[in-house]
C-alpha positions as a Markdown table, in Angstrom:
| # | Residue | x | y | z |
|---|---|---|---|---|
| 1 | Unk | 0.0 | 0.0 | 0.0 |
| 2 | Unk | 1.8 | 3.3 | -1.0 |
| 3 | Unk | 0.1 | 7.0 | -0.3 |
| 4 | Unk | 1.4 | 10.2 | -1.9 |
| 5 | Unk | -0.1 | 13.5 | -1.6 |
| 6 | Unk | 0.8 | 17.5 | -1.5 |
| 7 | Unk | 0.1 | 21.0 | -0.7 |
| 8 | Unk | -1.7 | 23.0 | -3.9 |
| 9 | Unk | -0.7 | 26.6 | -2.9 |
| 10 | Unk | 1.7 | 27.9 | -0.2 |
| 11 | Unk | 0.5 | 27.1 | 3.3 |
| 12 | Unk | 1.2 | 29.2 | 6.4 |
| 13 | Unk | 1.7 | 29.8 | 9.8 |
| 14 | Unk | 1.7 | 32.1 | 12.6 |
| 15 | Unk | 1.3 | 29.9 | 15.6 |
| 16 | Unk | 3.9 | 29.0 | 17.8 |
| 17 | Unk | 2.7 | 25.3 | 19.1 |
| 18 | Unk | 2.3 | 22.5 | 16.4 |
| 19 | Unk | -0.8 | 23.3 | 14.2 |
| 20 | Unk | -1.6 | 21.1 | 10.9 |
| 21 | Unk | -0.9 | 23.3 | 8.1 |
| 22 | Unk | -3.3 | 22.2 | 6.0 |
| 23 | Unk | -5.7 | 19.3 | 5.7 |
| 24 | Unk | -5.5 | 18.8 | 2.0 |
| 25 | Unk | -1.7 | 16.9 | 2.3 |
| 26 | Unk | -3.4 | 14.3 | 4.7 |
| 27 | Unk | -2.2 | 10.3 | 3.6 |
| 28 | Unk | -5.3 | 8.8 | 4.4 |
| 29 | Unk | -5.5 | 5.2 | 5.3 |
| 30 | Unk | -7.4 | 1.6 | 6.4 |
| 31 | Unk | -4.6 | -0.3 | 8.8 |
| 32 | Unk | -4.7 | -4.2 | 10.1 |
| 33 | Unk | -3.7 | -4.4 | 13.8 |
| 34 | Unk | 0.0 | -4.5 | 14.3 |
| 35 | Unk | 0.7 | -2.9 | 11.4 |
| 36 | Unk | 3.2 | 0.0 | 11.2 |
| 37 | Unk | 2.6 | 3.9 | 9.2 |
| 38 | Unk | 5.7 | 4.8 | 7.6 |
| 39 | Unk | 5.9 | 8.2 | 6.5 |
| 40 | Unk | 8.2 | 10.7 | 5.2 |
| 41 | Unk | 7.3 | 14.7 | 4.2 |
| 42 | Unk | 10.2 | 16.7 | 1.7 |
| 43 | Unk | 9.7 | 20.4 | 0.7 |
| 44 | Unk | 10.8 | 23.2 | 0.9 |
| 45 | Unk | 10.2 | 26.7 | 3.9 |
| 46 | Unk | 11.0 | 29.9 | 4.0 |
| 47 | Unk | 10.1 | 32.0 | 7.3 |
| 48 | Unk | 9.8 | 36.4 | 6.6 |
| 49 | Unk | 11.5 | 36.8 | 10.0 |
| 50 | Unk | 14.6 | 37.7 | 10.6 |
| 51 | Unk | 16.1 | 35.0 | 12.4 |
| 52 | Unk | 13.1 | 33.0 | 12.5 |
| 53 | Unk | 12.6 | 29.9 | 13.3 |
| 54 | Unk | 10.4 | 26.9 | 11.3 |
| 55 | Unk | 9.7 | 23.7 | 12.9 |
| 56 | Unk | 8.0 | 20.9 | 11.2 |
| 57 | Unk | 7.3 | 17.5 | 11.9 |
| 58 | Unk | 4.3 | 14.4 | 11.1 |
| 59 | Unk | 1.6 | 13.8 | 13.1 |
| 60 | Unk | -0.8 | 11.1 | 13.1 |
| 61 | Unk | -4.7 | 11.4 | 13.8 |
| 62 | Unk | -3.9 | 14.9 | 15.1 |
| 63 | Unk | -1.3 | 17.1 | 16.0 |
| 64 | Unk | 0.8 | 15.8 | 18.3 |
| 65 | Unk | 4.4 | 15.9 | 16.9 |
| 66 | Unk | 6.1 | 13.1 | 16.1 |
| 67 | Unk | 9.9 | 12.3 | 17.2 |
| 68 | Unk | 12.5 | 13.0 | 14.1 |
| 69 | Unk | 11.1 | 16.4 | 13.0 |
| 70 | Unk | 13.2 | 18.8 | 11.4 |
| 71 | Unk | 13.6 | 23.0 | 12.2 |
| 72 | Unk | 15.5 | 26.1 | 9.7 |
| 73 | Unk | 16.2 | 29.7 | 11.8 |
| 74 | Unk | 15.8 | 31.3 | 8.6 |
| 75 | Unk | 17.1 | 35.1 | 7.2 |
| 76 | Unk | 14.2 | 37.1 | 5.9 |
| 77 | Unk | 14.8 | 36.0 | 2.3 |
| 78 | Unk | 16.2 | 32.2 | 2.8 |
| 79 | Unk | 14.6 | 29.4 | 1.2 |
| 80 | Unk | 15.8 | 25.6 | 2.3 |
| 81 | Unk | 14.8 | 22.3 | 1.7 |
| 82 | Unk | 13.6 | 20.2 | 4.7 |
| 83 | Unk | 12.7 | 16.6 | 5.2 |
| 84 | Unk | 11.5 | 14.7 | 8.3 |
| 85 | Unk | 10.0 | 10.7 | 9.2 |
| 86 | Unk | 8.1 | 9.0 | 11.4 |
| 87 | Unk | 7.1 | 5.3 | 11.7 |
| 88 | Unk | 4.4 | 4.9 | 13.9 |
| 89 | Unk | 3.3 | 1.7 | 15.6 |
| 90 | Unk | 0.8 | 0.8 | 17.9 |
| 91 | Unk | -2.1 | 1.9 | 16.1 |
| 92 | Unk | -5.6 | 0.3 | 16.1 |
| 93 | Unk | -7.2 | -1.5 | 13.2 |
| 94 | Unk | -9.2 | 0.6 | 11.3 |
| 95 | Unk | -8.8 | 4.2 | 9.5 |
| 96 | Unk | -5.7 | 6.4 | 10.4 |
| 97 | Unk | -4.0 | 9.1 | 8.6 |
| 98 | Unk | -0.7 | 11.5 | 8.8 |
| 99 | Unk | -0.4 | 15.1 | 8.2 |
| 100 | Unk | 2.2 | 17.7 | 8.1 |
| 101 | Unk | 2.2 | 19.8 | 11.4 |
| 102 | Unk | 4.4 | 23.4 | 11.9 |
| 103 | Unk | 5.1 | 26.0 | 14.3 |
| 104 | Unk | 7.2 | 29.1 | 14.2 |
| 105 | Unk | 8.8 | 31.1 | 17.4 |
| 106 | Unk | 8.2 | 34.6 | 15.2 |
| 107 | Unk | 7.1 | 35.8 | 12.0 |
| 108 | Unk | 5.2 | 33.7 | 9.5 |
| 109 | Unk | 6.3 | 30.4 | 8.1 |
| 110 | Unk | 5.1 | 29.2 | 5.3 |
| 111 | Unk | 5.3 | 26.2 | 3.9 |
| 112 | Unk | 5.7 | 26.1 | -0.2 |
| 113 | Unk | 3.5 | 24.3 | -2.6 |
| 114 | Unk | 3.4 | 26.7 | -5.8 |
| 115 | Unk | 5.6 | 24.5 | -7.9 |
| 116 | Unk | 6.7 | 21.6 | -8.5 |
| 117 | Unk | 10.6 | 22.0 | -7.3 |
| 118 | Unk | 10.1 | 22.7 | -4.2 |
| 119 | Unk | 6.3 | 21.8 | -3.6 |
| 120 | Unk | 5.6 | 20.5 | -0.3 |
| 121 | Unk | 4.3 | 16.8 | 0.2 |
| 122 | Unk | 4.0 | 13.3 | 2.3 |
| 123 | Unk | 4.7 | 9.7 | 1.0 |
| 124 | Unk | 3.4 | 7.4 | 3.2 |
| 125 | Unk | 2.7 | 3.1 | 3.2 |
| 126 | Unk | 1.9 | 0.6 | 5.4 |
| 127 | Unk | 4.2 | -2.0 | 5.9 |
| 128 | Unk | 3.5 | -5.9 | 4.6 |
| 129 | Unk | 2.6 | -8.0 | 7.6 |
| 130 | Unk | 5.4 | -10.4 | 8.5 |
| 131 | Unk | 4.5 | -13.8 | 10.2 |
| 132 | Unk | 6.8 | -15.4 | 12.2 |
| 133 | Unk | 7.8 | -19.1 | 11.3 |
| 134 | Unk | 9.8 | -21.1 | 13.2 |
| 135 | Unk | 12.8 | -22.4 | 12.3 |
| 136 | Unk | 12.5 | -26.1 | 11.5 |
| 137 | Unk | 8.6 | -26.3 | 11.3 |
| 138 | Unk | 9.0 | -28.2 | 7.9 |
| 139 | Unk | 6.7 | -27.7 | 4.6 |
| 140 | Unk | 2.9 | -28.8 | 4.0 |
| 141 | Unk | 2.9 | -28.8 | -0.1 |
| 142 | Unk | -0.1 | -28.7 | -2.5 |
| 143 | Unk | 0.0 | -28.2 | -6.0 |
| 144 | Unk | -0.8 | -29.3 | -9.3 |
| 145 | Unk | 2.2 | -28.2 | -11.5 |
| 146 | Unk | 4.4 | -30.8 | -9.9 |
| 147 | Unk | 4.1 | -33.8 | -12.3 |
| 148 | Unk | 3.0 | -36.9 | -11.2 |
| 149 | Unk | 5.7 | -39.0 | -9.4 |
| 150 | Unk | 8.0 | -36.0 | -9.5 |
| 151 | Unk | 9.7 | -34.9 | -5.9 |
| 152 | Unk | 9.0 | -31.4 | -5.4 |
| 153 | Unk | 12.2 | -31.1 | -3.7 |
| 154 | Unk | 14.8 | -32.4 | -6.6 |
| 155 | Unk | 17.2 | -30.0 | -7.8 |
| 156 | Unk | 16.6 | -26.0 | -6.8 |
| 157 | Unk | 13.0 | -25.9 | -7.3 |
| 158 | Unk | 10.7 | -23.1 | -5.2 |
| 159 | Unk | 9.8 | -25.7 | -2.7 |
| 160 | Unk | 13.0 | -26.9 | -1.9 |
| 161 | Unk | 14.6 | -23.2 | -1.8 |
| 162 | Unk | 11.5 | -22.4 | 1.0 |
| 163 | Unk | 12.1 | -26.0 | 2.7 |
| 164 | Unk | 16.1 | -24.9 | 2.9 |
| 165 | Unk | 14.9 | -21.8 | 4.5 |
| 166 | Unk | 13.0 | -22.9 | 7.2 |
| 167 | Unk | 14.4 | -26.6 | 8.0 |
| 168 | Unk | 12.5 | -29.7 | 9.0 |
| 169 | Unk | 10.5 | -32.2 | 6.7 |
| 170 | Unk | 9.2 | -31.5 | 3.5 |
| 171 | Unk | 5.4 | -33.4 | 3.3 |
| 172 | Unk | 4.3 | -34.0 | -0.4 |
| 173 | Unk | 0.9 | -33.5 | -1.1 |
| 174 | Unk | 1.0 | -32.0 | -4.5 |
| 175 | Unk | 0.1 | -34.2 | -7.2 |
| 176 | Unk | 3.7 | -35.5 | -7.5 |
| 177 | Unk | 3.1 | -37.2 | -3.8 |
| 178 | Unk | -0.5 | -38.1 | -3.6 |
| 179 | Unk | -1.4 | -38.4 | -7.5 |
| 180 | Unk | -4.5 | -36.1 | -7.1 |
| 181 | Unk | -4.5 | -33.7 | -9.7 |
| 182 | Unk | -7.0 | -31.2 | -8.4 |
| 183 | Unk | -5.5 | -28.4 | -5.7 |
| 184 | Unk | -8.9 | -28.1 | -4.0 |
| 185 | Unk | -9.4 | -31.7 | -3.8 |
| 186 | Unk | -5.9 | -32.2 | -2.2 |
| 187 | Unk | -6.8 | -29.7 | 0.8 |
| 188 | Unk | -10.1 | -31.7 | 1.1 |
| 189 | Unk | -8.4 | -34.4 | 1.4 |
| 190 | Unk | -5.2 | -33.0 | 3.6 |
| 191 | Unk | -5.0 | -29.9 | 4.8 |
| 192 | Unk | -5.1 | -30.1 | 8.6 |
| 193 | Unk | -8.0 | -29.5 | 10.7 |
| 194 | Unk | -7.6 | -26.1 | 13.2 |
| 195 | Unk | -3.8 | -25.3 | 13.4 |
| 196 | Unk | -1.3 | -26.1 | 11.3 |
| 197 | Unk | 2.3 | -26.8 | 12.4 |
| 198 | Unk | 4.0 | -26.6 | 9.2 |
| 199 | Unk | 4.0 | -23.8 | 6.9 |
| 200 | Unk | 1.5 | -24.6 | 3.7 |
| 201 | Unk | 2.3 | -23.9 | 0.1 |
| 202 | Unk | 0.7 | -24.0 | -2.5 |
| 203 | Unk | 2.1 | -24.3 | -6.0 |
| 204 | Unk | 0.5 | -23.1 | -9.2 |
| 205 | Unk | 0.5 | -24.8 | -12.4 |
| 206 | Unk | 3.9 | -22.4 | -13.6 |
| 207 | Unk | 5.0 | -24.3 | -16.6 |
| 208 | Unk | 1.0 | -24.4 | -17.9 |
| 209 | Unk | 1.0 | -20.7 | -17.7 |
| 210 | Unk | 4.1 | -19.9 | -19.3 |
| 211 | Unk | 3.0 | -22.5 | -22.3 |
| 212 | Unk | -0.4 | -20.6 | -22.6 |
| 213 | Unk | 0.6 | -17.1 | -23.1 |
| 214 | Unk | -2.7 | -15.1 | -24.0 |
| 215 | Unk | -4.7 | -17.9 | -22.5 |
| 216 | Unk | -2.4 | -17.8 | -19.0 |
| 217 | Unk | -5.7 | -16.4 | -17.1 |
| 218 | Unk | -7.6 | -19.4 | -17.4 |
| 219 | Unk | -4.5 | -21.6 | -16.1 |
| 220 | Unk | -4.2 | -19.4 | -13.3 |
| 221 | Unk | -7.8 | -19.4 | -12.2 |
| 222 | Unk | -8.4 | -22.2 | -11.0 |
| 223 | Unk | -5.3 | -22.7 | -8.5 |
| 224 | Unk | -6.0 | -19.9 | -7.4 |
| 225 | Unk | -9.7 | -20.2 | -6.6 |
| 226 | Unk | -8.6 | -23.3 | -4.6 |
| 227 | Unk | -6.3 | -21.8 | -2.6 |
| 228 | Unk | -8.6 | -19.3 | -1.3 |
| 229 | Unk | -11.2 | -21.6 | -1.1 |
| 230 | Unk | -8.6 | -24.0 | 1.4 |
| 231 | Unk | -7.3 | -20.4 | 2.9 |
| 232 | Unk | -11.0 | -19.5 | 4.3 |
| 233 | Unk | -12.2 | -22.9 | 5.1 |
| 234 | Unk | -10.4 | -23.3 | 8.1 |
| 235 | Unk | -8.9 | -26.8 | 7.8 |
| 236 | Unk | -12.7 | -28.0 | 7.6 |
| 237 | Unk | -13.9 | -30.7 | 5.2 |
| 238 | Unk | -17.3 | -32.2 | 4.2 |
| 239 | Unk | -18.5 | -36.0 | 5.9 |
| 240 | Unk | -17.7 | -37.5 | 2.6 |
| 241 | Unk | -15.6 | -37.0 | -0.4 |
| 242 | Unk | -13.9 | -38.9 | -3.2 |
């Protein structure tokens, strides 16, 4: 998830405690729990004071200033570059955004956003959710581009590479090790009711898709209709099944 956004004119201040400059540079986003904002803000300030001061930092849902800000004392006629970060954790799960907050100890600051070389804006993302895996769980594999009788772990395949990675016992139950073509028929049949204790992967039909070129969509489809078929059925299975 990546945010980007800017001032449209020059925005200004007078106040000497952290105000937000202007709502319209807002990153606006939705968060999971646990996940971190990362944000950085580049522009440019000048400040009509003699020997004032600009200070600038990111806030988030509000304006309480983050750590890592960034401050100029400015001549009447200066123009500098700023930047300043934050990475904020902690958050709930929901909607959140950042702004860009300033203060000044005299004169007026003003933040520019006129043109494009020194326009005034955030970048922000969320980060990707990391899971934690431990080290020698082993590998629960599904797949049906891993031909019949094959061992998904010969030579430098993906599954071995991952299975190097995190240790412990590979379990075949691609095609390759149970004969069942079907992806959503192997996680009927195998994948573990309520917690897992190996890491699952599943393994599309690769070598079908780079054959079919214009037709790759419908190769693709159906792997990966299974998988999150098998991802949101919890380990569960029907009473029966062939």
């Amino acid at each position: 998830m990546s945010l980007f956004n800017n001032f449209t004119a020059n925005r200004a201040t007078t106040s000497t405690s952290a105000v937000e400059l202007n709502s319209e540079i807002r990153c606006e986003t939705l968060l999971w729990s646990g996940e971190l904002f990362d944000a950085t803000s580049v522009g440019s300030i000048i400040n009509g004071a003699a020997n004032g001061r600009n200070n600038l930092s990111l806030g988030f849902d509000g304006t309480t200033s983050e750590p890592n800000g960034s401050q100029a004392v400015l001549s009447s006629t200066d123009t500098v570059p700023f930047s300043c970060t934050a990475l904020k954790s902690g958050l709930s799960e929901g909607y959140h955004y950042v702004t860009l907050l300033g203060l000044v100890n005299s004169g007026t600051g003003t933040w520019y956003g006129d043109v494009d070389s020194r326009r005034t804006c955030i970048r922000a993302r969320g980060t990707v959710i990391m899971i934690s895996v431990p080290y020698g769980c082993g590998l629960l594999v599904f797949g049906n581009s891993i031909a019949s009788g094959a061992n998904p772990s010969a030579g430098g395949g993906y599954t071995n590479r991952v299975n190097n990675w995190i240790g412990g016992a590979l379990d075949n139950k691609a095609v390759g090790g149970t004969g069942v073509r079907s992806i959503t028929e192997q996680g009927n049949l195998y994948l573990p009711y309520g917690s897992r204790s190996k890491l699952v992967i599943w393994d599309g039909p690769l070598n079908d898709i780079r054959a079919g070129a214009a037709d790759a969509l419908a190769c693709i489809a159906p792997p990966m209709n299974a998988f999150l078929s098998s991802a949101f059925m919890g380990g569960g299975r029907g009473a029966s099944h062939s």
